[in-house]
C-alpha positions in Angstrom: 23.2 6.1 -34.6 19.9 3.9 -34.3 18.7 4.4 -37.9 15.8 2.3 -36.8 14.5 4.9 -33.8 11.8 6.9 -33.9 11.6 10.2 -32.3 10.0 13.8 -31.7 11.3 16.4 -30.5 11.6 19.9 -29.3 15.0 21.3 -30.7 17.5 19.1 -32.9 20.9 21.0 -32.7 23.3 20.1 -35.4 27.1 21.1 -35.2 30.2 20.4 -33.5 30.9 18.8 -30.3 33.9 19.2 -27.8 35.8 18.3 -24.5 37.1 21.3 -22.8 39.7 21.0 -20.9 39.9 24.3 -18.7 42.6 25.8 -16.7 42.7 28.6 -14.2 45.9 30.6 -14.1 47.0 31.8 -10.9 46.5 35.5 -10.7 49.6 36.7 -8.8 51.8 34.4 -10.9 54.9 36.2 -11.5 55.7 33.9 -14.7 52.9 35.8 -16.7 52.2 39.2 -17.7 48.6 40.5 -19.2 49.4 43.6 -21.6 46.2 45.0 -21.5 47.0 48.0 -23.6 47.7 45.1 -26.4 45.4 42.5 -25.0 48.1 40.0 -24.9 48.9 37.5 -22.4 52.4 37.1 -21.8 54.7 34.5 -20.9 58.3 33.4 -21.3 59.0 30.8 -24.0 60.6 27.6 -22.3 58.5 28.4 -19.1 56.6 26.1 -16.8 53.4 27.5 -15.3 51.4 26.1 -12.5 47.5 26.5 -12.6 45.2 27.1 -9.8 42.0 24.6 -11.3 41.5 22.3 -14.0 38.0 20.9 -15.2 37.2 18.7 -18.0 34.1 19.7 -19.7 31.6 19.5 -22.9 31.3 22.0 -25.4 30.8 23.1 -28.5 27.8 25.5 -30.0 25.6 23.1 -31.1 26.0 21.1 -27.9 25.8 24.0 -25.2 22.5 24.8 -26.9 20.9 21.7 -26.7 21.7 20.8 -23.3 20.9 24.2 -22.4 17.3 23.4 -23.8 17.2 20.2 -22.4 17.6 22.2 -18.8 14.6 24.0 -19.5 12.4 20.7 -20.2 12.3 20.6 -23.7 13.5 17.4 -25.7 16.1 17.7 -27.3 18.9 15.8 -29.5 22.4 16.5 -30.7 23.3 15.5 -34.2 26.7 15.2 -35.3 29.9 13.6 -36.2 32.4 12.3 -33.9 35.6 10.2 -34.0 35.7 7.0 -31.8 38.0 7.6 -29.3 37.7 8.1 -25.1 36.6 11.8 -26.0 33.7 10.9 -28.0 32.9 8.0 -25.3 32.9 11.3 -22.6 30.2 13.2 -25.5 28.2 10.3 -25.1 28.0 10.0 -21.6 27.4 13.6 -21.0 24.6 14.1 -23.6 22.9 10.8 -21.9 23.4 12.4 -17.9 21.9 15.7 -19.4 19.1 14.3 -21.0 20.1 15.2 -24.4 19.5 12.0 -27.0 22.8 11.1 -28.8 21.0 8.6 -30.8 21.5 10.8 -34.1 25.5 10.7 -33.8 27.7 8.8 -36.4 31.0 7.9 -35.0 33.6 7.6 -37.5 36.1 4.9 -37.3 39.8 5.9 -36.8 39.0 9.5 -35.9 39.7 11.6 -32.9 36.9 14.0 -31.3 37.5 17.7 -31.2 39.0 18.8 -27.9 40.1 22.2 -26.9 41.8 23.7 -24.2 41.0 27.0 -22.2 43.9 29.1 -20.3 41.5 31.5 -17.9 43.3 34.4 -16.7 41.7 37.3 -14.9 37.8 37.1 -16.3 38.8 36.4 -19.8 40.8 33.2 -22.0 43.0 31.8 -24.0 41.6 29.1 -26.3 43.5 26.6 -28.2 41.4 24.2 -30.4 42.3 20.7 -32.4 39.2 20.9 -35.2 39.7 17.2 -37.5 37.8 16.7 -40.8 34.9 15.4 -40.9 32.4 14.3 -43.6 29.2 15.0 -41.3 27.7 12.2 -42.5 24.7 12.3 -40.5 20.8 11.2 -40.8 17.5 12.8 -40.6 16.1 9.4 -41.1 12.5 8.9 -38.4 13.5 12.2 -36.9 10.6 14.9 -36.0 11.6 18.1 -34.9 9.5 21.4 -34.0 13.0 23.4 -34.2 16.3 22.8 -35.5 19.2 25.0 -34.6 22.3 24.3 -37.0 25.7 26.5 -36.0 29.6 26.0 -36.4 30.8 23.4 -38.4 34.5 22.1 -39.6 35.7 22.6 -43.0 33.6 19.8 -44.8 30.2 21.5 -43.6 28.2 22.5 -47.0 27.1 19.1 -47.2 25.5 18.5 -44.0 24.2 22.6 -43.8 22.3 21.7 -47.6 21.2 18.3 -46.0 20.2 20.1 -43.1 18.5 23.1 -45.1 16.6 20.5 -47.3 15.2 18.9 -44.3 14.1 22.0 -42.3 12.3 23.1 -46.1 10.4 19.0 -46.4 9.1 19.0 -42.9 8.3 22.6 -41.8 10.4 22.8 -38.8 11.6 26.1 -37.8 15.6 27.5 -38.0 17.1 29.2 -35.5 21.2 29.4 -37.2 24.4 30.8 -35.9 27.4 30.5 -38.8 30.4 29.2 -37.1 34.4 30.9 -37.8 34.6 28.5 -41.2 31.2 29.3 -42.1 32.3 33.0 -41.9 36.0 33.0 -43.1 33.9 31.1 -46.0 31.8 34.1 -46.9 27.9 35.1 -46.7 27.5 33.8 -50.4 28.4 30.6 -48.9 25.8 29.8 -46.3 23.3 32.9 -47.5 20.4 30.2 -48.1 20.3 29.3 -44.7 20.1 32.9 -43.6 17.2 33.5 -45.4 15.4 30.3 -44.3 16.0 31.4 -40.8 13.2 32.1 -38.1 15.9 33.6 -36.2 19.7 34.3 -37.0 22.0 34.9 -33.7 25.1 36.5 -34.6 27.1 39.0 -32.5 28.3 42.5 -33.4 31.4 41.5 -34.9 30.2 38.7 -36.8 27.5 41.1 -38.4 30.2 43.6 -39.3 31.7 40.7 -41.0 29.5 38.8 -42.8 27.2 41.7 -43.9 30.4 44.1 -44.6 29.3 46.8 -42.9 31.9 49.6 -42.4 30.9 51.6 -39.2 33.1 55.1 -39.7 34.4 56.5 -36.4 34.0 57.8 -34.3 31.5 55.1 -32.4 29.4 56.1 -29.6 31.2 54.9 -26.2 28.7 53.2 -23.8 28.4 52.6 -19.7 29.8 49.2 -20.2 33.3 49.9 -21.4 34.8 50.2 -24.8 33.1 51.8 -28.1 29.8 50.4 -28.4 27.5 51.7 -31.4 24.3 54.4 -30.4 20.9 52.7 -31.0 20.1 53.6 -34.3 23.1 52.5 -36.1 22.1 49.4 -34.2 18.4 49.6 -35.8 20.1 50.2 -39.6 21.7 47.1 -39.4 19.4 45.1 -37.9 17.0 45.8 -40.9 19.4 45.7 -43.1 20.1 42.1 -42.2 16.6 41.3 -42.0 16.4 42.4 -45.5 18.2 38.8 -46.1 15.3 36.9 -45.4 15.2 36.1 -41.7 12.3 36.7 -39.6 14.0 37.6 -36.5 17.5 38.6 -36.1 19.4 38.4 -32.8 22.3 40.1 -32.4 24.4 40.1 -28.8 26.7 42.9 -27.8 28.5 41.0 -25.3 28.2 43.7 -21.5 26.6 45.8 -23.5 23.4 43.6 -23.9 21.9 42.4 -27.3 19.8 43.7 -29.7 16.8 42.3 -31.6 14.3 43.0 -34.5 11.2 40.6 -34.8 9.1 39.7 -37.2 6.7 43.0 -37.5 10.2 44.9 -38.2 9.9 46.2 -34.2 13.4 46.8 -32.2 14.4 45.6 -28.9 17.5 46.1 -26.7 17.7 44.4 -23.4 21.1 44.8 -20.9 22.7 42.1 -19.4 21.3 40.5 -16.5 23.7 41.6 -13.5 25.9 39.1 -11.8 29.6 38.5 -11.3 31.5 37.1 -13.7 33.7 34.9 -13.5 34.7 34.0 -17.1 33.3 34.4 -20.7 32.7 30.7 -22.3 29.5 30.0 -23.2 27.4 33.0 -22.5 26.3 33.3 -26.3 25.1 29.8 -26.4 23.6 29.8 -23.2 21.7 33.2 -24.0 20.5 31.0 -27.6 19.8 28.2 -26.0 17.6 30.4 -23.4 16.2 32.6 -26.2 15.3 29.6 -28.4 13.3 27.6 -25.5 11.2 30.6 -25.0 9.8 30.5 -28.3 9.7 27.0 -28.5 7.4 27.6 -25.0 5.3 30.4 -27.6 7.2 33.3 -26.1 7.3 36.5 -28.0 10.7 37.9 -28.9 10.9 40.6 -26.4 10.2 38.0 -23.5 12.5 35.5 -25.5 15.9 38.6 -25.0 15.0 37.8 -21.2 15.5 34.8 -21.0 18.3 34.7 -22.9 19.9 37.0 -20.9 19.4 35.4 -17.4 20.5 32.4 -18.5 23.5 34.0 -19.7 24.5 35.9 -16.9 24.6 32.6 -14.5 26.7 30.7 -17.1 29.7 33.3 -16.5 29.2 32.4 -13.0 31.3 29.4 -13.1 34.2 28.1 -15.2 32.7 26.2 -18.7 29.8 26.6 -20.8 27.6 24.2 -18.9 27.6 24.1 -15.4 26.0 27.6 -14.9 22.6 26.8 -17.3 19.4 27.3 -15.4 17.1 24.8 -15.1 13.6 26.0 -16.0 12.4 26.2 -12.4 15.3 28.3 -12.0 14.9 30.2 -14.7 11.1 30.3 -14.0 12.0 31.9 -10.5 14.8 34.4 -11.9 11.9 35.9 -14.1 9.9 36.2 -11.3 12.2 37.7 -8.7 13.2 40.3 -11.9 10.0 41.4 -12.8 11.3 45.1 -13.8 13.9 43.4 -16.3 12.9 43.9 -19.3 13.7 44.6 -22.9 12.9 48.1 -24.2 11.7 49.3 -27.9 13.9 51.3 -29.5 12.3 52.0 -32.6 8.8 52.7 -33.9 7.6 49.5 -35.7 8.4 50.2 -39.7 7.9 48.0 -42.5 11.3 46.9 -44.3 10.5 49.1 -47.5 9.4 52.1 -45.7 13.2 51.9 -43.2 15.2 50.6 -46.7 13.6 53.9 -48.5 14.3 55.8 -45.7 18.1 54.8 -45.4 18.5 55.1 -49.1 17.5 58.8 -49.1 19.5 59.8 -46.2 23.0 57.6 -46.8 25.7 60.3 -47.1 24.6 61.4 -43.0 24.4 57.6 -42.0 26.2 56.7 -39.0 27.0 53.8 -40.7 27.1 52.4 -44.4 27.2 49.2 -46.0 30.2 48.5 -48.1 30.2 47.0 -52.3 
């Protein structure tokens, strides 16, 4: 990192960076079996299995969201910790082609970079992940930002979220935040500061049910999309009850069924997912954030915010990794223009947190769903 650079920006996304190595399974491949009744794929120990493709890409939450951003003309940077090896070398490189600034990442010496690799089989993956320590010893030193969006860290993360958190408080910028799998294994009580600093918290259904310990009873509602989905006002109970927290807007994605959102006057949006074919699954939540965040960067309402982080979403799973489908914002620009009748819906009358908290309060033993002690 250039300590003595001086920049403004857009978005500063703070996280975890990888290389993803991908590989497509062939489909009529004897060698492997896909129980889907267990959701296991299946193949004999000892085996050697040819693939179909390989491609070697970037990833990582915080850095599919700010090149994501940086598609849609916004500035952007990536701030993190990396090791020093070829990987990091490919990070560099890719930030720089994508017009993401790398200038706030500290490379530590003797250190490899996260890598993972991604089996795709049949619309869906396998992920294997190497995750090393890391001290995150980053800078906010003669950095501006109008928006920081801080997500998944490795297991030495509470000093560079409270670094992070302290920051967002001295200068005014905005938080959009996404807790990562350690953040989450952690516990709420763990990272519950930057919830309730948040001007918007992305998390998706089972990451809500998780950190906020709700306990939906059965049976759930089964939707269009496949598999048990919950009915629209269980959706609205715990989107208030989450907003309860502290943050202004909560986000939270539903993967084919859509996502769900509450903004800041306590109104209740649910949008579908933008059709298209699918080809694979990496990446759609952070290019529906990174789409979602750039609209309000741009001053875009929440409701016109879900659109945009739906398009963008639906052409990432259009092609294999989390970075080669994001839109560009003349592409994006056209898509919302072509799609004019896309559009997220209200699905609850606008209610002040106190009046929906009393009203959940009084009526709790015929809740479709309850919060846990």
């Amino acid at each position: 990192m250039d300590s003595n650079k001086s920049s403004n920006f857009d978005l500063l996304s703070i996280g975890d960076a990888t290389v993803d190595i991908f590989l497509t399974l062939q489909k009529n491949n004897d060698k492997l079996h896909l129980d889907k009744e267990k959701n296991e794929l299946c193949v004999q120990y000892g085996e050697k299995i040819l693939v179909e493709d390989s491609q070697f890409m970037l990833g990582g939450n915080a850095c599919n969201v700010a090149v994501g951003a940086a598609r849609l003309k916004f500035n952007c940077a990536f701030v993190s910790e990396l090791g020093d090896d070829e990987f990091a070398n490919v990070i560099f490189k890719g930030l720089q082609k994508e017009n993401v600034s790398p200038d706030f990442i500290n490379k530590t010496a003797g250190l490899g970079t996260n890598f993972a690799v991604i089996l795709t089989f049949e619309h869906d993956k396998v992920l294997f992940a190497r995750h090393l320590p890391r001290n995150h010893e980053f800078s906010f030193e003669n950095v501006s930002t109008k928006w920081v969006y801080l997500t998944s860290m490795g297991k030495e993360w509470k000093q560079a979220y409270q670094k992070t958190l302290d920051y967002v408080r001295k200068t005014g910028a905005k938080l959009a935040f996404n807790p990562g799998t350690t953040q989450i294994e952690e516990g709420f009580e763990n990272f519950k500061e930057a919830v309730a600093l948040s001007d918007i918290l992305f998390v998706n259904k089972q990451e809500a049910l998780e950190i906020f310990n709700f306990n939906p009873p059965a049976p759930i509602v089964s939707g269009p999309a496949g598999g048990a989905i919950f009915n629209e006002e269980t959706f609205r109970e715990i989107l208030l009850k989450i907003k309860e927290k502290g943050p202004k807007v909560v986000v939270i994605t539903d993967n084919n069924n859509g996502s769900y959102a509450v903004d800041e006057n306590g109104k209740i949006y649910h949008i579908e997912v933008f059709p298209g074919v699918a080809i694979q699954k990496t990446g759609a939540g952070d290019a529906y954030t990174s789409g979602f965040i750039s609209a309000r960067i741009d001053g875009k309402d929440v409701k016109e915010a879900m659109k945009w982080g739906a398009i963008n979403a639906a052409f990432v799973v259009q092609k294999i990794g989390a970075q080669a489908g994001l839109l560009s914002r003349e592409e994006i620009e056209r898509k919302l223009g072509e799609n004019q009748g896309f559009q997220a819906k209200e699905i609850s009358q606008n209610v002040t947190l106190n009046e929906a908290k009393d009203s959940i309060e009084k009526e709790d033993s015929s809740l479709p769903l309850r919060m846990t002690s």
